[in-house]
N, C-alpha and C positions, 0 to 999 in steps of 0.2 A: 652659835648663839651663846650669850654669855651663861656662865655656870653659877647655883651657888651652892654646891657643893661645899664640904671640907677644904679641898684643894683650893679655895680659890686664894688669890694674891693677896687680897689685905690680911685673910686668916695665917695665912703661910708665915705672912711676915712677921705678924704676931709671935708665931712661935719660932721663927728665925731671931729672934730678938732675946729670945729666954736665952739660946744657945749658942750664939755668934755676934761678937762685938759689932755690936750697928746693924744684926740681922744679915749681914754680908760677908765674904772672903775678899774682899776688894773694895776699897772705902767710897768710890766715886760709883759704886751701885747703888747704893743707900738713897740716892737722889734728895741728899739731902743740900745739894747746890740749886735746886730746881723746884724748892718747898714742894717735893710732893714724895709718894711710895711708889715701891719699884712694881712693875707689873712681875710674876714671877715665868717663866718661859717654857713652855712645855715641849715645843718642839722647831723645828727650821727647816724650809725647805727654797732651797732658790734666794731668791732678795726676800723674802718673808719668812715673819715669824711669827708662830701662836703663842697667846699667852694658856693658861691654869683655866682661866675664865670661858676660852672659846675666843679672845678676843687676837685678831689679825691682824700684822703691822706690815710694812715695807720699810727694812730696817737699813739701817745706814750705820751704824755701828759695825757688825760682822764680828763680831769679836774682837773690836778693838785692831781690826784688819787683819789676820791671818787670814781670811776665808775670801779669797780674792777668786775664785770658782762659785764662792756662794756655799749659801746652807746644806749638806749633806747630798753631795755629786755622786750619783751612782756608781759612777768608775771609782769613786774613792772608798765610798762604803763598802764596796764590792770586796775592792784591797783589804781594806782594815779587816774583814771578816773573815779573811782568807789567810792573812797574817796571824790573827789570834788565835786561829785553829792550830798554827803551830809551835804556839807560845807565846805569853805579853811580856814575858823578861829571861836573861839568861845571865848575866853578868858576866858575859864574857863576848869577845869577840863576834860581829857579825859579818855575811857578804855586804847585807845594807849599808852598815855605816860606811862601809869603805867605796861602796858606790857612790853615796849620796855626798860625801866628804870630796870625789873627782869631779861629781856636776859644779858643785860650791867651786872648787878653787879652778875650773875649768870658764867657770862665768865671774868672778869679783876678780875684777884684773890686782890687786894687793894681797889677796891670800895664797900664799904656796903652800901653806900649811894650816889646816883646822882643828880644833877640839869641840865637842858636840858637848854642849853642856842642859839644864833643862830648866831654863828661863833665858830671857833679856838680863834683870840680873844677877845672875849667872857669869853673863857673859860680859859684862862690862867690869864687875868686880875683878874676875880672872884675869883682863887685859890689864885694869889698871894695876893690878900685882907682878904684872908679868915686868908693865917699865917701868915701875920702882926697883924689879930687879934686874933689869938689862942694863937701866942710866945709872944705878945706885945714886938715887937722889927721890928725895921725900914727896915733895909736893908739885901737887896737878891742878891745872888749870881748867874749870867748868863755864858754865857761862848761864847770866841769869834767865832762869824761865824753862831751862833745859832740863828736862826728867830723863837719869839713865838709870833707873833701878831704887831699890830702895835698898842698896847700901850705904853704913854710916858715912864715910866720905862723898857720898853724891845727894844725901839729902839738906844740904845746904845750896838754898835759892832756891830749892825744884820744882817741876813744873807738874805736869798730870795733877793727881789727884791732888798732890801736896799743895796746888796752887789752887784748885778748887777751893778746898776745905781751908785756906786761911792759914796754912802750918807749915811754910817756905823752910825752917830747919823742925826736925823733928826731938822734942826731948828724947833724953838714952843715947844721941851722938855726942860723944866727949867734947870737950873742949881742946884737948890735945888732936883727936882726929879732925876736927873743922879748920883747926888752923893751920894742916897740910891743905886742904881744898881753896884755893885763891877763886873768887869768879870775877870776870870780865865779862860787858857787853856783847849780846849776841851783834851782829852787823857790825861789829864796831873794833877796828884793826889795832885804833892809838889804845883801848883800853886795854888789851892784851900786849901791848908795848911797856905800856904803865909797868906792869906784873911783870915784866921779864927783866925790866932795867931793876924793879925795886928788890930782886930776888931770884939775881944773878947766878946761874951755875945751881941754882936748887929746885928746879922743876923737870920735874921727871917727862911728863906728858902734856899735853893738851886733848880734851875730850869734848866733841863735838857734834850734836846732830846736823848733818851736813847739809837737811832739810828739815827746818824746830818743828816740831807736831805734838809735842806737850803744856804749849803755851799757845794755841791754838796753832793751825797751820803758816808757818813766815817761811819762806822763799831764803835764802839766800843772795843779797846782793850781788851783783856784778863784780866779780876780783876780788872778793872777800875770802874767799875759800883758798884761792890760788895766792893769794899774798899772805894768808895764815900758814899755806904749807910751806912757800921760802921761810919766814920768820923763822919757823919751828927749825929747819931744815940749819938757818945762818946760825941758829942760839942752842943746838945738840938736840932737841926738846922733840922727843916723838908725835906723834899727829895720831889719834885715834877717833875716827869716825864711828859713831854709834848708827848704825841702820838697822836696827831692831824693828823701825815702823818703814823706813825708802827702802832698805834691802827686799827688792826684786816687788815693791812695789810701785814704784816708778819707772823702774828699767830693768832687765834681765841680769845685768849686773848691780843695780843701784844706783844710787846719786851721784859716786865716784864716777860711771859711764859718764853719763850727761855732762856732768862739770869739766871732765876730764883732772881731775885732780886725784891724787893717789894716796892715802894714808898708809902710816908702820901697820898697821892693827884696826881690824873692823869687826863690829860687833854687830852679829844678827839675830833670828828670833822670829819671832810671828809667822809668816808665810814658809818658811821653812820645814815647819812642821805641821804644815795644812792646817791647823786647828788644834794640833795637841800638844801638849807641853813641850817647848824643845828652845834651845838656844845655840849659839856657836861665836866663838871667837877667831882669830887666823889673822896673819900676815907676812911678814919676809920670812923664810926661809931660817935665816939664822937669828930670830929672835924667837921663833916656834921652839927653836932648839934649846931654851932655857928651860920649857915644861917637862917637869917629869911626866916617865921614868928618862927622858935623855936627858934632862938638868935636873937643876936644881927648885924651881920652883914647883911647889905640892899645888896639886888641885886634882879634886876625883868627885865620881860621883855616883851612886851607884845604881840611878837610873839611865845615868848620862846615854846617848845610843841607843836606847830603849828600841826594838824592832816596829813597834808602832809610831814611834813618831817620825822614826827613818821612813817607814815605809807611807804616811802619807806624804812627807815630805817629797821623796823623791815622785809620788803622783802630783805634784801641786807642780813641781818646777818641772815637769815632763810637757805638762800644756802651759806655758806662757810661750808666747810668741809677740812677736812686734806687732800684728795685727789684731791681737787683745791689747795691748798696750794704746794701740791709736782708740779703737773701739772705748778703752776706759776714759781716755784723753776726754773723747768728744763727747758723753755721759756727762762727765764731769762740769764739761767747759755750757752744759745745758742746764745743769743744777745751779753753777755759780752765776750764771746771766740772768735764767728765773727767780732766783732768787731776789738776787738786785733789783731786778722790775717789780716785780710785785711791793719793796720794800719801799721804790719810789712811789707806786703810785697811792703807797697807804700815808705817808710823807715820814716816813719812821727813819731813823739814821743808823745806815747798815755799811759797813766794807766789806767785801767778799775777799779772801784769799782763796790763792789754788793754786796747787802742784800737779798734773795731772789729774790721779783718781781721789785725790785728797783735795777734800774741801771745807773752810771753816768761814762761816756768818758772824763778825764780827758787828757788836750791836755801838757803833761810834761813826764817827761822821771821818775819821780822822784816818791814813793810812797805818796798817799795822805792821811795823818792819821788827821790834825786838818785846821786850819784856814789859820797857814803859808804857807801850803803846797797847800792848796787848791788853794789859788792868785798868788800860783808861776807859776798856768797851762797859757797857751798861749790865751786869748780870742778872737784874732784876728785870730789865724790858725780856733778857734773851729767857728765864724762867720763865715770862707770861707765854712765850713763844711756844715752848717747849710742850708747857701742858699744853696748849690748843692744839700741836701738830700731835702728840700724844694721842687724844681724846678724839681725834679723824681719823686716826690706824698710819699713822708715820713715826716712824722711832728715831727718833737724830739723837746724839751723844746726850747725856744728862747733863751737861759741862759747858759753858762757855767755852771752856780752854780746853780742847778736843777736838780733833779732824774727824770729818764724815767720812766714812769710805764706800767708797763705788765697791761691784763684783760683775763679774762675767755675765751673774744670772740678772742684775739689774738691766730694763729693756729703757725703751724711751718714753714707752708707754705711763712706765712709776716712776718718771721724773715729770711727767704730765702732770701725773696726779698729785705728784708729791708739790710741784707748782701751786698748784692750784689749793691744795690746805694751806699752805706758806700763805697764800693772798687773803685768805682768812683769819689766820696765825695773825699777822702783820697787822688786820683791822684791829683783832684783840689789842695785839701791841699799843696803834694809837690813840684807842680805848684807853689805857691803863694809865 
């Protein structure tokens, strides 16, 4: 039953607002894309979460997907508390890291070498430092709509939260740092042709989520990926996939599996570390060997390997198997169908995208393949959305531009139901 204690969510926020820019540590919780306030979360169990109030959702967030087991797995809590009893830090060396560091480069067919860092980015920062220093040359290729971090070189054009809130480059990135970051067309091969003829021999990288999930969920084309890594491959220019969100949530090894295409450098994150802060970078052999202490390139950190986040890590990637994998597939492939029906029969204009357990409701009539297509969806239909499936007990992303994500614990049953607010949601919608 709802509460109205002290604790509850409007109060909290209240006083989240005295003491934390926007009341939040993360801008796109503010739910200020969705005209409304965050409910505040007291606990998770399974696909559901409680809020402060007593109030129960079936959440499709998951923390922004690491928690592809779901909300607090007893085998993992079990870990974690077994772990803590023998210390939460040590700064030095563990057995973990070096286990967890053989599963990783034993499953991403391009890393022979890893560094555990503790974030996405983290982990994207350190890569693109690393082929500034292996190509000795300046500038990298992003692509519009694509969020790898909120470093000053990646927050021009970016996607997540930066593209929610309306702020694609963010004040306090230089003008000298932006004008290393070139962006081209996500789907689009001639616009990263453009950038390579017009600035020839001075691009260090190319960096790329190999499936976009920051500008809501877009697929990757047919030969898009495979023709970006010849380019990169004929023009010296390294290939860095970001899998921060597809790393080992689409396949056991990530999107690199699937596509068959191989990047210099991959960047991971979320699912990794089951839930707790953790990041990693890695790839060929002798480009690892630039990081110190065996090169020259600094990067440290002094949580980095932390025994907690190895150790949920290696519980989260001990249970994936291909038959969670199909399992999430067909979850998924039940969310993005219900979805679409219910959106016809209220006559509301919806495209569904989906990557397996990733799924995103695009509120437009119109296919959504890159960045133009993405800001053509309606944000204002997808807020009336939001609050309706909110105010039923369904939690989808507060975001337009954000993937659902599936978990193990999600049944078929709370995608039943989760249908069936959507067909309500949707009335709202052609209400509005």
């Amino acid at each position: 039953m709802p509460s109205s204690t002290p604790g509850s969510s409007r109060r909290l926020f209240a006083r989240a607002r005295r003491v934390l820019p926007g009341g939040v540590n993360s801008p796109v919780r503010a739910f200020k894309a969705v005209q409304s306030q965050p409910p505040f979360i007291a606990r998770g169990t399974g696909a559901h979460i409680t809020d402060v109030d007593g109030r129960r959702y079936v959440d499709y967030v998951m923390s922004w997907g690491p928690l592809i087991h779901g909300h607090a797995p007893a085998g993992l809590t079990k870990a974690l508390v077994t772990a803590t009893k023998r210390g939460t830090s040590f700064g030095a060396p563990t057995a973990l890291e070096v286990q967890l560091a053989e599963r990783v480069c034993s499953l991403v067919p391009s890393i022979e070498r890893v560094r555990f860092v503790n974030s996405g980015t983290e982990a994207t920062m350190s890569a693109l430092r690393l082929a500034r220093a292996a190509t000795k040359k300046d500038k990298i290729v992003k692509f519009q709509g694509c969020y790898h971090g909120h470093a000053d070189p990646l927050l021009v054009q970016a996607g997540s939260g930066a593209l929610t809130l309306g702020v694609p480059t963010s004040p306090g990135v230089t003008k000298a740092t932006a004008a290393n970051t070139l962006v081209a067309n996500y789907n689009d091969l001639e616009s990263v042709k453009r950038l390579f003829r017009i600035h020839r021999r001075k691009i260090a990288a190319v960096i790329i989520e190999p499936i976009a999930g920051n500008m809501g969920v877009i697929p990757p084309q047919k030969g898009f990926l495979e023709e970006l890594r010849e380019l990169c491959d004929q023009s010296g220019v390294l290939l860095i996939f970001d899998e921060v969100i597809s790393g080992f949530r689409v396949a056991l090894g990530g999107a690199q599996t699937i596509f068959g295409v191989k990047p210099d450098l991959t960047c991971l994150g979320k699912i990794i570390g089951g839930g707790l802060p953790v990041g990693a970078y890695g790839g060929r052999a002798d480009l690892m060997a630039h990081i110190a202490p065996d090169g020259p390139v600094y990067q440290a950190g002094t949580l980095s390997g932390n025994p907690l986040a190895m150790t949920a890590g290696a519980w989260t990637l001990s249970r994936l198997s291909e038959r969670l994998y199909h399992q999430l597939t067909k979850l998924g492939a039940q969310l993005a169908e219900g979805l679409a029906e219910v959106a016809s029969e209220a006559g509301v204009p919806l495209h569904v995208n989906r990557f397996g357990s990733m799924v995103t409701p695009f509120f437009t009539n119109r296919p959504v393949r890159n960045y133009r297509s993405a800001t053509d969806a309606n944000t204002m239909l997808y807020g009336v959305f939001f609050r309706s499936m909110l105010r039923r007990g369904v939690y989808p992303p507060p975001s337009q531009f954000e993937s659902w994500f599936l978990s193990a614990a999600h049944s078929a049953h709370d995608i039943e139901r989760t249908i069936d607010v959507a067909r309500l949601a949707m009335r709202a919608v052609a209400r509005s």
